[in-house]
SEVEXRO-154527 format. One record per atom (N, C-alpha, C): residue number from 1; x, y, z. Coordinates in nm, 4 decimals. Layout:
NODE,NUM,X,Y,Z
...
This chain:
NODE,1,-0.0393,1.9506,-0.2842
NODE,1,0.0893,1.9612,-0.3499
NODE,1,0.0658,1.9630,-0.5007
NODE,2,0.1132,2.0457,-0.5660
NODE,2,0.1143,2.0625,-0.7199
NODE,2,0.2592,2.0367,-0.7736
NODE,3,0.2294,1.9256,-0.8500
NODE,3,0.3324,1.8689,-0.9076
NODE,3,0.3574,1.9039,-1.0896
NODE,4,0.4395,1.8822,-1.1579
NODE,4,0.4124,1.8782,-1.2923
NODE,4,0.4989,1.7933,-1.3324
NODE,5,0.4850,1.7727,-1.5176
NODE,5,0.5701,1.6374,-1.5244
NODE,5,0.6985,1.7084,-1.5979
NODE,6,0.7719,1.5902,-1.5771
NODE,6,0.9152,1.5935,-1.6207
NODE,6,0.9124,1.4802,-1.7791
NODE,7,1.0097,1.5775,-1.8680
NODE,7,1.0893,1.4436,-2.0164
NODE,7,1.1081,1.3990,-1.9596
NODE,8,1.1467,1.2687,-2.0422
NODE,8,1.2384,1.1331,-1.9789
NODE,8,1.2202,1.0585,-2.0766
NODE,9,1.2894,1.1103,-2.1655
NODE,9,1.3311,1.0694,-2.3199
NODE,9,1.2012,1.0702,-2.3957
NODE,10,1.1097,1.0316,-2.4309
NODE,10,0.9721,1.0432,-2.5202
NODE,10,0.8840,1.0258,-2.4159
NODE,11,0.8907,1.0020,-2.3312
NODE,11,0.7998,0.9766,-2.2260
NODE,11,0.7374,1.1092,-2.1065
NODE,12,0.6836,1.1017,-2.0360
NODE,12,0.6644,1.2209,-1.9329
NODE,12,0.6784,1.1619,-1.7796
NODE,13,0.7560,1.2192,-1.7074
NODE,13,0.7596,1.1400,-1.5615
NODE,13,0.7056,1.2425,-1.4437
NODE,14,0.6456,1.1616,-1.3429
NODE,14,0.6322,1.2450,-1.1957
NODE,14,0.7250,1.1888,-1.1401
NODE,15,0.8017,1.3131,-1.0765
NODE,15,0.8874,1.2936,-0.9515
NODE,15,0.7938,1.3284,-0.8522
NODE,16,0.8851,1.1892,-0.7560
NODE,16,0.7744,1.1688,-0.6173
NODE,16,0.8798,1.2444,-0.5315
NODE,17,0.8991,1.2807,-0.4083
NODE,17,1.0078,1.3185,-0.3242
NODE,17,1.0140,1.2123,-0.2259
NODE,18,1.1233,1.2330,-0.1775
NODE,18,1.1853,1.0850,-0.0932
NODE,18,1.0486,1.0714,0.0490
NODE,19,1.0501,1.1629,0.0799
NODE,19,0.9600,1.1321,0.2104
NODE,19,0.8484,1.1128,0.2146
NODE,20,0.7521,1.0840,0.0879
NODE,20,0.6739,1.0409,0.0211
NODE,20,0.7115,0.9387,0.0245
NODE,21,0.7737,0.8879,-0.0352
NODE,21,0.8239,0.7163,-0.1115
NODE,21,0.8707,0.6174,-0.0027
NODE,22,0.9504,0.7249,0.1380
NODE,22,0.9608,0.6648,0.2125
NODE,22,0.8146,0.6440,0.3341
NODE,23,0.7725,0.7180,0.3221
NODE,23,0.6404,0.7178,0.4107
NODE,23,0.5470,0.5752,0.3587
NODE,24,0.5437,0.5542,0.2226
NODE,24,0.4340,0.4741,0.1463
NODE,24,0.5142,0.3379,0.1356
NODE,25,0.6882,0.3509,0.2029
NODE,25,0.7777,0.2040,0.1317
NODE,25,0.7944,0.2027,0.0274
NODE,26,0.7699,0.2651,-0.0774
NODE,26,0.8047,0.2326,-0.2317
NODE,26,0.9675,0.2607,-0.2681
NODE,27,1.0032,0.2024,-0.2959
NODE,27,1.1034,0.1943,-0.3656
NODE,27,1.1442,0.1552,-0.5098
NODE,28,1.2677,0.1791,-0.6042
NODE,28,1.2727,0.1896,-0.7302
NODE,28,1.2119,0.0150,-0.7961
NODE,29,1.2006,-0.0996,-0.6895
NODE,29,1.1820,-0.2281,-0.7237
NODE,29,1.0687,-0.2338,-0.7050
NODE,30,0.9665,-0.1562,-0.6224
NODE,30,0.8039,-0.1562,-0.5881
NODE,30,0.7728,-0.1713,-0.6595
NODE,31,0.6779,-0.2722,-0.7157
NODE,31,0.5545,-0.2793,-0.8184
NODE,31,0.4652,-0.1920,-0.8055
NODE,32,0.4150,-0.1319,-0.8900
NODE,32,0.3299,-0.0403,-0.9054
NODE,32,0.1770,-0.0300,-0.9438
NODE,33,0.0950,-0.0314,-0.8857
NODE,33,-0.0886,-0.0315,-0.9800
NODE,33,-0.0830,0.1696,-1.0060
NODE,34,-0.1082,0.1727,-1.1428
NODE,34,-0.2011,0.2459,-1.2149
NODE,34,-0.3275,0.2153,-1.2433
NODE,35,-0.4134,0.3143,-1.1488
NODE,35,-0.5802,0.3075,-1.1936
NODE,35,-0.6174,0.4659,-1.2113
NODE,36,-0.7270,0.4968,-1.2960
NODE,36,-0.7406,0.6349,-1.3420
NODE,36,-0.9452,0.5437,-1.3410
NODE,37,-1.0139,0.6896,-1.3439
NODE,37,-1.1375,0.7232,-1.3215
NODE,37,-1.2146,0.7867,-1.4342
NODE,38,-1.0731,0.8238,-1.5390
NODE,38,-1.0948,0.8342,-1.6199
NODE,38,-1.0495,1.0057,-1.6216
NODE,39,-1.0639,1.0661,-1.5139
NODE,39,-1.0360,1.2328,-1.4833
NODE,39,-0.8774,1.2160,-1.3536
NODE,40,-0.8648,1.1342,-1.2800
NODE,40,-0.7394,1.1150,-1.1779
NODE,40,-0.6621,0.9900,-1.1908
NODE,41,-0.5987,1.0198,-1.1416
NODE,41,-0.4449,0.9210,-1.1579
NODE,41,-0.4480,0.8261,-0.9808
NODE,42,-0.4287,0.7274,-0.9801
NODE,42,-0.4522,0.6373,-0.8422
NODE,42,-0.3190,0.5755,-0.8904
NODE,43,-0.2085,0.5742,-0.7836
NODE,43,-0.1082,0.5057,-0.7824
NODE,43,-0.0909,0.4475,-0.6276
NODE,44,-0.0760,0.2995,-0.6690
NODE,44,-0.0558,0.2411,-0.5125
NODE,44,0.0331,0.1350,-0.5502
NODE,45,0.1054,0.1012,-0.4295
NODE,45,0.1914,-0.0056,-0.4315
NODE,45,0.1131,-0.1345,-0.4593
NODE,46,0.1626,-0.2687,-0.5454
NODE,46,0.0965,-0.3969,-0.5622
NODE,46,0.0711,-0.4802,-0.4497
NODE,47,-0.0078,-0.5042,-0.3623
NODE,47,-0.0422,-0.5821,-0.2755
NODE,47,0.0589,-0.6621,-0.2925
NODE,48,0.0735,-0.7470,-0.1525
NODE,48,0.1878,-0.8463,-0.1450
NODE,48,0.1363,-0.9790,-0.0387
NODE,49,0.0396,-1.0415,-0.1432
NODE,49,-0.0507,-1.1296,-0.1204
NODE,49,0.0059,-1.2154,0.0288
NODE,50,0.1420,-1.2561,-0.0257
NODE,50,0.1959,-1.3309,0.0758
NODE,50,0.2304,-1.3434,0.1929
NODE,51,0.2960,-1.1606,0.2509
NODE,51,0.2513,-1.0666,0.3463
NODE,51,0.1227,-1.0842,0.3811
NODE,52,-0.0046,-1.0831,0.3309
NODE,52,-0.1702,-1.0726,0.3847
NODE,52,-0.2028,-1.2134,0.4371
NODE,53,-0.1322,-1.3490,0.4012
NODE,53,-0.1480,-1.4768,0.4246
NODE,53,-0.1000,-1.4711,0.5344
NODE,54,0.0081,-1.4485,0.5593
NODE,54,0.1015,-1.4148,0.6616
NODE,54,0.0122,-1.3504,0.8134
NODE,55,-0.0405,-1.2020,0.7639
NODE,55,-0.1372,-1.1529,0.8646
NODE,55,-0.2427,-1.2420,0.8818
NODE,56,-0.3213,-1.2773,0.8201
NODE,56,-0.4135,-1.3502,0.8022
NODE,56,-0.4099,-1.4751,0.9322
NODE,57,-0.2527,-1.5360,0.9091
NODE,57,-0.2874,-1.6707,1.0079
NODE,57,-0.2422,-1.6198,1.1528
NODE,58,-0.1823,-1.5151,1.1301
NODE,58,-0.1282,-1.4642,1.3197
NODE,58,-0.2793,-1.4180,1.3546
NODE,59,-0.3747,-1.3435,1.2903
NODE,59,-0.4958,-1.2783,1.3449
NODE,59,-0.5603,-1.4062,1.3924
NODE,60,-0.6046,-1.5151,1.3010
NODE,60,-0.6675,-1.6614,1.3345
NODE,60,-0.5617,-1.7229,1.4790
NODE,61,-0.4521,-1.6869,1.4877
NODE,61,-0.3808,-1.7691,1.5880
NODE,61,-0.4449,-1.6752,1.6933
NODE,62,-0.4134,-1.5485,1.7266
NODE,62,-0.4226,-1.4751,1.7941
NODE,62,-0.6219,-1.4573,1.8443
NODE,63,-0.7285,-1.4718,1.7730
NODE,63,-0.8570,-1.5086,1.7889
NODE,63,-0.8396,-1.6339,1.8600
NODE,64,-0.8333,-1.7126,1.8050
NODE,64,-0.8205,-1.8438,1.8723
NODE,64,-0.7882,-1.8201,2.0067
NODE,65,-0.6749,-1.8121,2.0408
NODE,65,-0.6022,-1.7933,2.1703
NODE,65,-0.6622,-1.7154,2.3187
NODE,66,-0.7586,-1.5946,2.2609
NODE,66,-0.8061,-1.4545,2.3028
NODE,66,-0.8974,-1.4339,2.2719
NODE,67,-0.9814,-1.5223,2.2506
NODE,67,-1.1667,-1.5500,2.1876
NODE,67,-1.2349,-1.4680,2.3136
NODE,68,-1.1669,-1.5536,2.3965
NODE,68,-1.2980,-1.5552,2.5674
NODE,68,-1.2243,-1.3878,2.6158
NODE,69,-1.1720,-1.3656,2.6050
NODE,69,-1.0953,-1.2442,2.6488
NODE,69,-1.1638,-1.0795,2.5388
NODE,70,-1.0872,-1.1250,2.4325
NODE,70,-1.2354,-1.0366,2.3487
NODE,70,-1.3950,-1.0109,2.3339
NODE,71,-1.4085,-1.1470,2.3419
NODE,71,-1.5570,-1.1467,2.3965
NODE,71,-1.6168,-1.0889,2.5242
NODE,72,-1.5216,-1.0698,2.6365
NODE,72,-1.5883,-1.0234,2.7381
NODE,72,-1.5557,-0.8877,2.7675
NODE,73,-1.4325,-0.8453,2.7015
NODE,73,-1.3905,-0.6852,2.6461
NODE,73,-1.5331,-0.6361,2.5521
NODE,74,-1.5843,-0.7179,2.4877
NODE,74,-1.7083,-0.6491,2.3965
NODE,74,-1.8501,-0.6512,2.4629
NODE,75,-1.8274,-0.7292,2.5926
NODE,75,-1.9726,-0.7349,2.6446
NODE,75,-1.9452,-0.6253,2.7440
């Protein structure tokens, strides 16, 4: 997809299209990371640490629970 930028008063903007934004969850309140390579542009939504704590202890509940069961699925 070839995009180009848009004014927006002194500034330059990319418009994203909705099914993009909706595919990725971003919305106008999403925090945003800008990282560049120095030649490309990397835009991703800000991790949401608290969400990953969250996964984090159902995976440990769920190991726990289903240890002997995984283990013998892998043997």
């Amino acid at each position: 997809m070839i995009k180009h930028l848009t004014t927006h008063g002194n500034s330059l903007a990319l418009v994203i299209e909705k099914a993009i934004l909706d595919l990725l969850r971003i919305t106008k309140d999403t925090p945003l990371e800008i990282n560049t390579d120095g030649r490309s542009l990397v835009i991703s939504p800000v991790e949401d640490k608290e969400r990953e704590k969250k996964i984090d202890a159902v995976m440990e509940k769920i190991h726990k629970k289903y240890a002997s069961t995984f283990k013998a699925l892998a043997d």
